[in-house]
N, C-alpha and C positions, 0 to 999 in steps of 0.2 A: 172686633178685635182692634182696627185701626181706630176706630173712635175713640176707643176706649185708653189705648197708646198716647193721643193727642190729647185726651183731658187731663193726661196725668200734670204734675207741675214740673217736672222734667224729662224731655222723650228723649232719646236715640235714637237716628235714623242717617240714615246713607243721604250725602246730597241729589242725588239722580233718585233716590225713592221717595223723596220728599216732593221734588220736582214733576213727578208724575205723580203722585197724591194729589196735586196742587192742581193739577191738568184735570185729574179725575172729579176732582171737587168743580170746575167750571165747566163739565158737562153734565152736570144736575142739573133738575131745574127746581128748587126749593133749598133753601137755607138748613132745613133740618137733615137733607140727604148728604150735606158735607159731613167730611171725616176732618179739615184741617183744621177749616177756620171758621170755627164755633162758638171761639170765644178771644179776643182781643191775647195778643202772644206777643213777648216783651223785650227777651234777649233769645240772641243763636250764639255759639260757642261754635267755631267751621276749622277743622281741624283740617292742616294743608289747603289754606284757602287760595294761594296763587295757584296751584295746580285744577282747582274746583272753577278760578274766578279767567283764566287765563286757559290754560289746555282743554278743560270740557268743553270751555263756553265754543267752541269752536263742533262743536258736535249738539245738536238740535235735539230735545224731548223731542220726542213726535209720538203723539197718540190719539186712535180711532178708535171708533165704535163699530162691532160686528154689522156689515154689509147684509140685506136684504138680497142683494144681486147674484144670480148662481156662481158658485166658484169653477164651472167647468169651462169657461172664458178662460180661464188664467193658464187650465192645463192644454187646454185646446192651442193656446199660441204659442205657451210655452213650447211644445212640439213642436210646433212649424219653427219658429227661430231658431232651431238646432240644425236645420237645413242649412243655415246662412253662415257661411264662412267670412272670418276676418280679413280686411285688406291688410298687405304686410307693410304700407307705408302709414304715415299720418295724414288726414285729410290737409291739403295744401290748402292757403287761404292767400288769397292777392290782397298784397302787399297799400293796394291804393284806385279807386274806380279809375283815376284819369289815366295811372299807368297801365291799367288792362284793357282803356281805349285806345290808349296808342299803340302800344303793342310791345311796351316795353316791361310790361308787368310777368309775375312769374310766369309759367308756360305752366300748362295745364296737364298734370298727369294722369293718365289711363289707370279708371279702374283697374285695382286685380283682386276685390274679396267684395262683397256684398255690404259691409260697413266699417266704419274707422270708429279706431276704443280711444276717447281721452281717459288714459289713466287716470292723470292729477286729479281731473275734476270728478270718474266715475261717470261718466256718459256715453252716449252711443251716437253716431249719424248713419244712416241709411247712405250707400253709396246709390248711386243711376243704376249700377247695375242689381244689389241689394231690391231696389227697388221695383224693378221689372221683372225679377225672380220673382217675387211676393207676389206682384200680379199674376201672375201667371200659376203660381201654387194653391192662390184664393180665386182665381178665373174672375177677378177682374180688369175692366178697363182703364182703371186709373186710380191705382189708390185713395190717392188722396182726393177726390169728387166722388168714386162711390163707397165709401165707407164714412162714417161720422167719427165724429172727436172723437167721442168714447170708446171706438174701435185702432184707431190711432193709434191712442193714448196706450190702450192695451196691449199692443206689436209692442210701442217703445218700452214699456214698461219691460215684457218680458225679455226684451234683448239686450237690456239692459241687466236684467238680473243673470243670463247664461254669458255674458260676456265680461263684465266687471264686478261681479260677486260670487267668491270661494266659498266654497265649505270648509269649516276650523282653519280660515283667514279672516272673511269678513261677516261669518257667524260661527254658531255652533248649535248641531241640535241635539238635544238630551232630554231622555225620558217625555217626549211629544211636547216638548218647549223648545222656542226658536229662542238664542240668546246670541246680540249683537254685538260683534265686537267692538269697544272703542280702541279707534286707529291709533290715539297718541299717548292712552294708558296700558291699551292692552286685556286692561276686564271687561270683563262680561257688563252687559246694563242688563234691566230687568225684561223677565222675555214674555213671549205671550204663547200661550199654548194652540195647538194645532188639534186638531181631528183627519182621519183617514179615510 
C-alpha cells in the first residue's frame, strides 16, 4: 500500500508519517524493501512548515524493532518502582567543588522520598535513600556492583515511566495502540500496537 502511495507522482502524507517511513526504510537491509525512496523525488509542498521545521523538530522520531528479550523485565520493575515514593523537594546540586570544600557551598539536604522528578527535562535520580530501599527489595549488596547495565538501565527506565509519564497527558491508549503525545502540538504521533 505505501509503496505503492510513493510511486504515485503526487503522495500526501503527514510530516511525522513520512519521517517514520523514512526511518523504516533505513532499517531494511536491500534497496528493493524500501517503501520511500525507490525512485529519485523532486519537490515537497510542507504545509505549516515553521510549526513542522521549528515546534516538532524539538521532539525526536524514535523508532525500534520488536525485542527478542522477554517483556516480563519490564513488568517485573515496573512493580517494584511503585514501592519508591517521591522526594517532595528538588535534588540540590552545589553550586561549585571549591565552595563545597570549604564549607561554604550549599548545605546538604536529607533525603525524604526515594527519588527526585526533573519535570522540564522528564527524568528521574535515585535518592541514597531510593537506593537502599531497592537494595533491600532486590536483596542486594550494592546495586550498582551486583547488577549489570542492563539491569540498571531497566529500574531507570521503569521509574521513569511511573513518575514523569501520564496516561491521556503524555500518551493515549486506544484500541491496543500506544499513541504519544506531542507536548507542543498536542496530536497524537503515530502509535505502535501492544499485545496482552
Amino acid at each position: 500500500m505505501r509503496r505503492e502511495e510513493y510511486g504515485k507522482d503526487i503522495t500526501y502524507v503527514e510530516n511525522s508519517e513520512l519521517g517514520f517511513d523514512y526511518l523504516r526504510d533505513n532499517l531494511t537491509r536491500t534497496l528493493g524493501e524500501r517503501n520511500v525512496i525507490r525512485r529519485p523525488l523532486f519537490y515537497a509542498i510542507v504545509d505549516e512548515v515553521d510549526s513542522i521545521l521549528i515546534d516538532e523538530a524539538r521532539t525526536p522520531l524514535i523508532i525500534s524493532q520488536p525485542s527478542a528479550e522477554p517483556t516480563e523485565k519490564y513488568a517485573y520493575y515496573a512493580k517494584i518502582v511503585r514501592l519508591l515514593k517521591p522526594s517532595a523537594h528538588k535534588k540540590k546540586v552545589p553550586k561549585g567543588f571549591l565552595a563545597e570544600v570549604m564549607g561554604k557551598g550549599d548545605t546538604e539536604e536529607e533525603d525524604d522520598g526515594d527519588y527526585f522528578i526533573d519535570e522540564k527535562n522528564k527524568n528521574v535520580t535515585l535518592s541514597s535513600l531510593g537506593i537502599t530501599k531497592l537494595e533491600k527489595i532486590l536483596n542486594v549488596e550494592n546495586l550498582y556492583k551486583d547488577f549489570g547495565f542492563d539491569e540498571i538501565h531497566h529500574i531507570e527506565n521503569a521509574l521513569k515511566a511511573e513518575a514523569c509519564y501520564h496516561d491521556n497527558k503524555d500518551y493515549i491508549v486506544h484500541d491496543k495502540e500506544i499513541l504519544i503525545v506531542d507536548e507542543h502540538t498536542g496530536r497524537t504521533m503515530p502509535g505502535r500496537r501492544y499485545s496482552e
